[in-house]
C-alpha positions in Angstrom: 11.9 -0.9 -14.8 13.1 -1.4 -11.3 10.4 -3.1 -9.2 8.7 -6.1 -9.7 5.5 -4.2 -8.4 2.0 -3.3 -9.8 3.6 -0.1 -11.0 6.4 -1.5 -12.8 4.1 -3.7 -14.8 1.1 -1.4 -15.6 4.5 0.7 -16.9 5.6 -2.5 -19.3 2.2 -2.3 -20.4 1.6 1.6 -21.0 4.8 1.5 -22.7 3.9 -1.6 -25.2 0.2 0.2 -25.4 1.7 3.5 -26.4 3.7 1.6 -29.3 7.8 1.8 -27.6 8.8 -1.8 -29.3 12.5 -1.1 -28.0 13.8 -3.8 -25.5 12.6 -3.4 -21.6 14.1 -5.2 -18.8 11.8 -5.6 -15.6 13.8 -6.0 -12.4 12.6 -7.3 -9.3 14.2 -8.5 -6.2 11.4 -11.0 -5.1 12.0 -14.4 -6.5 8.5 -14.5 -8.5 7.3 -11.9 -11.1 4.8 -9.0 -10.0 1.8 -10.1 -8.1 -1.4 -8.4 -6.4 -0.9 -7.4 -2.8 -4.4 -6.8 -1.4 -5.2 -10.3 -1.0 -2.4 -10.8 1.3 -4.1 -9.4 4.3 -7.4 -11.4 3.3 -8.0 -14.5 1.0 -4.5 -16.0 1.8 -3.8 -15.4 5.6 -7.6 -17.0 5.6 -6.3 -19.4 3.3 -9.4 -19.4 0.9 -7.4 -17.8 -1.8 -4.4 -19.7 -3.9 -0.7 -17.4 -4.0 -0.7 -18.6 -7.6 -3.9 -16.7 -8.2 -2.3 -13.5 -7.9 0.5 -13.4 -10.0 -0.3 -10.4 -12.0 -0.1 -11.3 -16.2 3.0 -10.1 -18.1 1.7 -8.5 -21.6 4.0 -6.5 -22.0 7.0 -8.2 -23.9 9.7 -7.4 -21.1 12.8 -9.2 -19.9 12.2 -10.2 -16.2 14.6 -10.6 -14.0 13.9 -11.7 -10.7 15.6 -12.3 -7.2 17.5 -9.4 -8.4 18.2 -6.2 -6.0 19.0 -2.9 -7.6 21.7 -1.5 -5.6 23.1 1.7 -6.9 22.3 4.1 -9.7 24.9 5.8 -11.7 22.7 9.1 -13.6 26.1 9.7 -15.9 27.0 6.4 -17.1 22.9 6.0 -17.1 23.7 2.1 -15.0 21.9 1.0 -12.1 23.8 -1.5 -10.4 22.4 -4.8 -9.0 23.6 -8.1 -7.1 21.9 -11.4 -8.1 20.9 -13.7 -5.3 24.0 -15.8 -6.4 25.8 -13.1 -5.1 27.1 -11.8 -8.3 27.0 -8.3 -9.9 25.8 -6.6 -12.7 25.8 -3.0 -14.4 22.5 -2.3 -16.5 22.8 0.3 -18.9 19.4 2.2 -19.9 18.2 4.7 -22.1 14.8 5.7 -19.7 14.6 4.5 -16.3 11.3 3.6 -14.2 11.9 3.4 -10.7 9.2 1.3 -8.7 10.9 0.4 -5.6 8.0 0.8 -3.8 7.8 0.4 -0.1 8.7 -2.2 3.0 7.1 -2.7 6.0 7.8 -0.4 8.6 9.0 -2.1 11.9 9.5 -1.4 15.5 13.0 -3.5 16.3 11.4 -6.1 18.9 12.6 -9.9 18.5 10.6 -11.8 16.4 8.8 -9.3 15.4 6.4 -10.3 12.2 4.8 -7.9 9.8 3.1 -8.1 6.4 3.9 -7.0 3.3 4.8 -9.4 1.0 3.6 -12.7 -0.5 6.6 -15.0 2.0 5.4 -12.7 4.9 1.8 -13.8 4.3 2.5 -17.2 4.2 4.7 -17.4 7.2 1.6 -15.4 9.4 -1.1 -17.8 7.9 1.5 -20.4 9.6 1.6 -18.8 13.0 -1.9 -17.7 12.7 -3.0 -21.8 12.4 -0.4 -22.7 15.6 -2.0 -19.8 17.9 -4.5 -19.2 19.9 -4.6 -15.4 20.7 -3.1 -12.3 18.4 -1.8 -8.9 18.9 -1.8 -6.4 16.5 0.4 -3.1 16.9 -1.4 -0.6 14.3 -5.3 -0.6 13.5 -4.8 1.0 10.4 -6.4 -0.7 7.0 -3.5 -3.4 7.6 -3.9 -3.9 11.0 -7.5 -4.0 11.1 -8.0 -6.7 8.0 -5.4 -9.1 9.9 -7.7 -8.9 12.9 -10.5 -9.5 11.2 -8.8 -12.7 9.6 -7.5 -13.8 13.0 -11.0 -13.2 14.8 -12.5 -14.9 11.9 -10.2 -18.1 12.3 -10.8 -18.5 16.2 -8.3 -16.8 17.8 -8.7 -13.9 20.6 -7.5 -10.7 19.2 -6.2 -7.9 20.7 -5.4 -4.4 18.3 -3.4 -1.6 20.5 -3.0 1.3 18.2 -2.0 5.4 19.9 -5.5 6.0 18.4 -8.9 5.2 17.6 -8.7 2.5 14.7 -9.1 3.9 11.3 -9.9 7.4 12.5 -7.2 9.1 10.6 -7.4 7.0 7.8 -11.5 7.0 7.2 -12.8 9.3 9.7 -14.9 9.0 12.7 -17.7 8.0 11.3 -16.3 5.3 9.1 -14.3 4.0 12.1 -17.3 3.8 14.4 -19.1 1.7 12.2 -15.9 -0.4 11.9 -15.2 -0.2 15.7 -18.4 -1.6 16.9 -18.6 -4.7 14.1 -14.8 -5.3 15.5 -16.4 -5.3 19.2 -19.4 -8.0 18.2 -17.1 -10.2 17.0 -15.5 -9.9 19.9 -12.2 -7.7 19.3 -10.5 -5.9 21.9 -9.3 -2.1 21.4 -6.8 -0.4 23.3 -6.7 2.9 22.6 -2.2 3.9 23.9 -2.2 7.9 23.3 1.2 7.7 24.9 2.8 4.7 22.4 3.4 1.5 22.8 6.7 -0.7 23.5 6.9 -4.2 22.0 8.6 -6.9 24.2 8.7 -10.7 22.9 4.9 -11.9 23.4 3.5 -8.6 23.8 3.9 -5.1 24.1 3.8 -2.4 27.3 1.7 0.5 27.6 3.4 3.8 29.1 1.4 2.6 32.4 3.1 -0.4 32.9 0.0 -2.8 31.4 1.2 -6.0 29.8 -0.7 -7.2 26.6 -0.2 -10.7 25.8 -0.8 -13.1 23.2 1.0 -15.9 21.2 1.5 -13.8 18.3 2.2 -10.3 17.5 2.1 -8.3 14.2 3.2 -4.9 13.6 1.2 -2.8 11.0 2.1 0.7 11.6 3.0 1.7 7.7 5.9 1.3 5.2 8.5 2.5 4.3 10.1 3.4 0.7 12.9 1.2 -0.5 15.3 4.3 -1.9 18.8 3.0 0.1 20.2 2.4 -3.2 19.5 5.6 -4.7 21.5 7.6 -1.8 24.6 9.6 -3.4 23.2 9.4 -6.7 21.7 12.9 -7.0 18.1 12.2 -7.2 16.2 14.2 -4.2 15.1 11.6 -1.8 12.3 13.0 1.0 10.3 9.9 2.1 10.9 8.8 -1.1 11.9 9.6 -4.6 11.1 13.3 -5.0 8.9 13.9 -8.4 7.2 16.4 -10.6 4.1 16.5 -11.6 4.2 14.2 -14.3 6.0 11.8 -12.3 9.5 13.1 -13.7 12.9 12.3 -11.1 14.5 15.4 -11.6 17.0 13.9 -13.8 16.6 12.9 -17.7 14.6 10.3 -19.2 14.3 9.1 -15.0 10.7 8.9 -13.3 9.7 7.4 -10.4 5.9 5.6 -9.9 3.9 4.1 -6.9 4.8 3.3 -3.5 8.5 4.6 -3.6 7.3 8.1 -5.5 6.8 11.5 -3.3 4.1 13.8 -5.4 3.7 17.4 -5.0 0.9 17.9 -2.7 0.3 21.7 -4.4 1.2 23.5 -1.1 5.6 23.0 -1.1 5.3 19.7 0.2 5.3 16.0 -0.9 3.6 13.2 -0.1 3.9 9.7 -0.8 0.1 7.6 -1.3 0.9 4.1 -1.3 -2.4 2.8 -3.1 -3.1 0.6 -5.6 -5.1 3.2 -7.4 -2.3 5.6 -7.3 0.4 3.0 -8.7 -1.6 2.3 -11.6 -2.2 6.4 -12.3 1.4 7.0 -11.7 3.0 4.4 -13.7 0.6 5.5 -17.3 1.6 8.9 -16.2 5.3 8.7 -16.0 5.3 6.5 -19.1 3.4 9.5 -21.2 6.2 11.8 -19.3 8.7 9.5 -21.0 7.2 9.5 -24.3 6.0 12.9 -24.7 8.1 15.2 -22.5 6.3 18.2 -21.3 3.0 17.9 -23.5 2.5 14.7 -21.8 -0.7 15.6 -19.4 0.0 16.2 -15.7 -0.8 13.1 -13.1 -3.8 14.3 -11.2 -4.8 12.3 -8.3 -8.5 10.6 -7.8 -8.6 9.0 -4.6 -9.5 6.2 -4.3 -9.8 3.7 -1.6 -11.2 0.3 -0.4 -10.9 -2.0 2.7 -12.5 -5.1 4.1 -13.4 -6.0 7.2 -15.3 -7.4 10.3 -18.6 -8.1 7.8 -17.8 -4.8 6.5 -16.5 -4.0 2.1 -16.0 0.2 1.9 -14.8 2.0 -1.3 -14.2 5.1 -1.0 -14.1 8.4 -3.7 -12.1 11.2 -2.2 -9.5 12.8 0.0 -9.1 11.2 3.8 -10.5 11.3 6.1 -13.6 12.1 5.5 -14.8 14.9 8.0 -18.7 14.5 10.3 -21.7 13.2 9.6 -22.5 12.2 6.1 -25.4 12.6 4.1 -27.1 8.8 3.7 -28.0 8.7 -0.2 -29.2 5.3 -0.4 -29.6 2.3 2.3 -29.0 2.8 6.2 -25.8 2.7 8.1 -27.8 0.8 11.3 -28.2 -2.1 8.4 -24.5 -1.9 7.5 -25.3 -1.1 3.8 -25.2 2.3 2.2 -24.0 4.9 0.5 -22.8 7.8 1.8 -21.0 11.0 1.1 -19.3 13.9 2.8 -20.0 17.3 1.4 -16.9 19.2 2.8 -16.3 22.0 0.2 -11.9 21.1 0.7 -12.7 17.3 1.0 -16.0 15.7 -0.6 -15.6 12.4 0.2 -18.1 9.3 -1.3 -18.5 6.0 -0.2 -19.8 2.5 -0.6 -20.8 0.2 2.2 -21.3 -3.1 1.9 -22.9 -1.2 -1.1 -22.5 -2.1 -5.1 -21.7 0.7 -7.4 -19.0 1.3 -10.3 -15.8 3.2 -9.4 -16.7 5.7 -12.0 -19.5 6.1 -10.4 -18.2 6.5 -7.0 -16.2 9.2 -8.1 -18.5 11.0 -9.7 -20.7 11.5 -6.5 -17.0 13.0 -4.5 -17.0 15.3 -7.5 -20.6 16.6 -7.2 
């Protein structure tokens, strides 16, 4: 398994679960085992919620080695290649390969620029968060929106520029209105830059020349999939690790899971959904594609999706964004709790606001 991520764990454990009692060795470059990411942008930037709490539990009987970066996969000696961080080399032979990579934040190349992605990152914005007293945020994406909500939380004045309205491609207008106007009472400035935006130390330019300003800035505008050490070794690689639909690398006894994995989309195309939902789905998959060939069952997607912020919890059931109005099955929107759900015939879309239901559940009303 290469990835310290939820994927390479929930694989440990599928494997173990499905009975494989042959060794497995668990890489991953981070110098702690696998931990839950969510929180990052929530109960530890507010600093309610301990880093030790998320370290996810290792039941799966696996050799971990961490603070160890995969660097190069040979398909015919079946090796991937990785450097310890004392600098020394190693050759790891396998017999089936999982590759959970996943992804990196993506950046936009201005000095000092901060982001968020991993457990170090979050610690080291909590720190700048307590020592300022106004925030920018480049990308109002899920991301981009929960550090806001954080930041205005904690104080500070809080600025999110973003080529769009917030959340609108990833929820829908409707969705992001309701999210838009709870940023607004708490008193969250949106600047909507259609024509992009250029960072610059302590701020970032708008195509008309306006200067935003704060004491700290954060990009959030996506990831990217860590596959640089899989170049030249034959695997397809198109925004990430190319796969089939059971998760299979186009090579023997290789898959790829989660973040790092590009799925068929159906229509020629492949797309990459870095979710927790889809990590866990993909990992059990590609271990049954391991185990059991081409009678293992295909991966088939189920949406699903959550996000917290500005007084506002939504999970979601369903392909985004979620098109119109929606139909209001229990609750009110005006009170900020209800649950709703898009009848689109291509993209049915439920959701929970501020709302208490089970996930099954959830996904049963997208389906009907």
């Amino acid at each position: 398994m290469v990835g310290g991520s939820l994927a390479g764990v929930t694989a440990v454990d599928e494997l173990r679960g499905q009975g494989w009692d042959g060794p497995i060795t668990l890489v991953g470059d981070e110098p702690w085992a696998a931990y839950a990411r969510p929180p990052l942008s929530k109960g530890v930037l507010k600093g309610t919620e301990d880093a030790g709490a998320l370290v996810l539990p290792e039941s799966g009987e696996a050799e971990v080695l961490t603070g160890t970066r995969a660097t190069g996969l040979d398909l015919t000696a079946r090796r991937v290649r990785v450097r310890n961080d004392d600098g020394s080399a190693d050759d790891l032979p396998y017999d089936a390969l999982v590759i959970a990579t996943g992804a990196r934040a993506r950046t936009l190349g201005h000095p000092g620029e901060r982001t968020l992605r991993t457990l170090d990152d979050a610690l080291r914005l909590r720190a700048g968060v307590t020592r300022s007293r106004s925030l920018l945020v480049i990308g109002g994406g899920f991301l981009g929106m929960e550090i806001a909500s954080v930041a205005a939380e904690l104080g500070l004045s809080v600025t999110v520029v973003d080529v769009r309205t917030p959340l609108v491609t990833t929820l829908g207008p409707y969705l992001a209105g309701l999210f838009g106007r709870a940023a607004y009472e708490r008193g969250v400035r949106t600047v909507v830059a259609p024509d992009g935006v250029t960072p610059a130390p302590y701020g970032a330019e708008l195509a008309d020349g306006t200067r935003l300003e704060a004491d700290l800035v954060v990009t959030a505008v996506g990831c990217r999939p860590n596959t640089e050490w899989l170049e030249g070794s034959g695997l397809t690689l198109l925004g990430g690790v190319v796969v089939d639909e059971r998760c299979r690398a186009g090579a023997p006894d290789i898959v790829a899971v989660g973040d790092v994995a590009a799925f068929p989309t159906g229509d020629g195309r492949f797309r990459r959904t870095p979710h927790w939902d889809s990590a866990i789905g993909q990992a059990r998959a590609g271990v049954a594609a391991l185990l059991n060939g081409d009678s293992a069952p295909p991966y088939t997607p189920r949406p699903y999706f959550w996000t917290e912020a500005f007084g506002l919890a939504v999970k979601l059931a369903g392909v985004l964004p979620a098109a119109g109005e929606p139909a209001v099955l229990k609750g009110s929107a005006e009170a900020r709790s209800a649950l709703l759900r898009w009848d689109d015939p291509h993209h049915p879309v439920a959701a929970a606001l501020n709302h208490r239901i089970p996930v099954a559940r959830l996904r049963a009303l997208a389906a009907a």
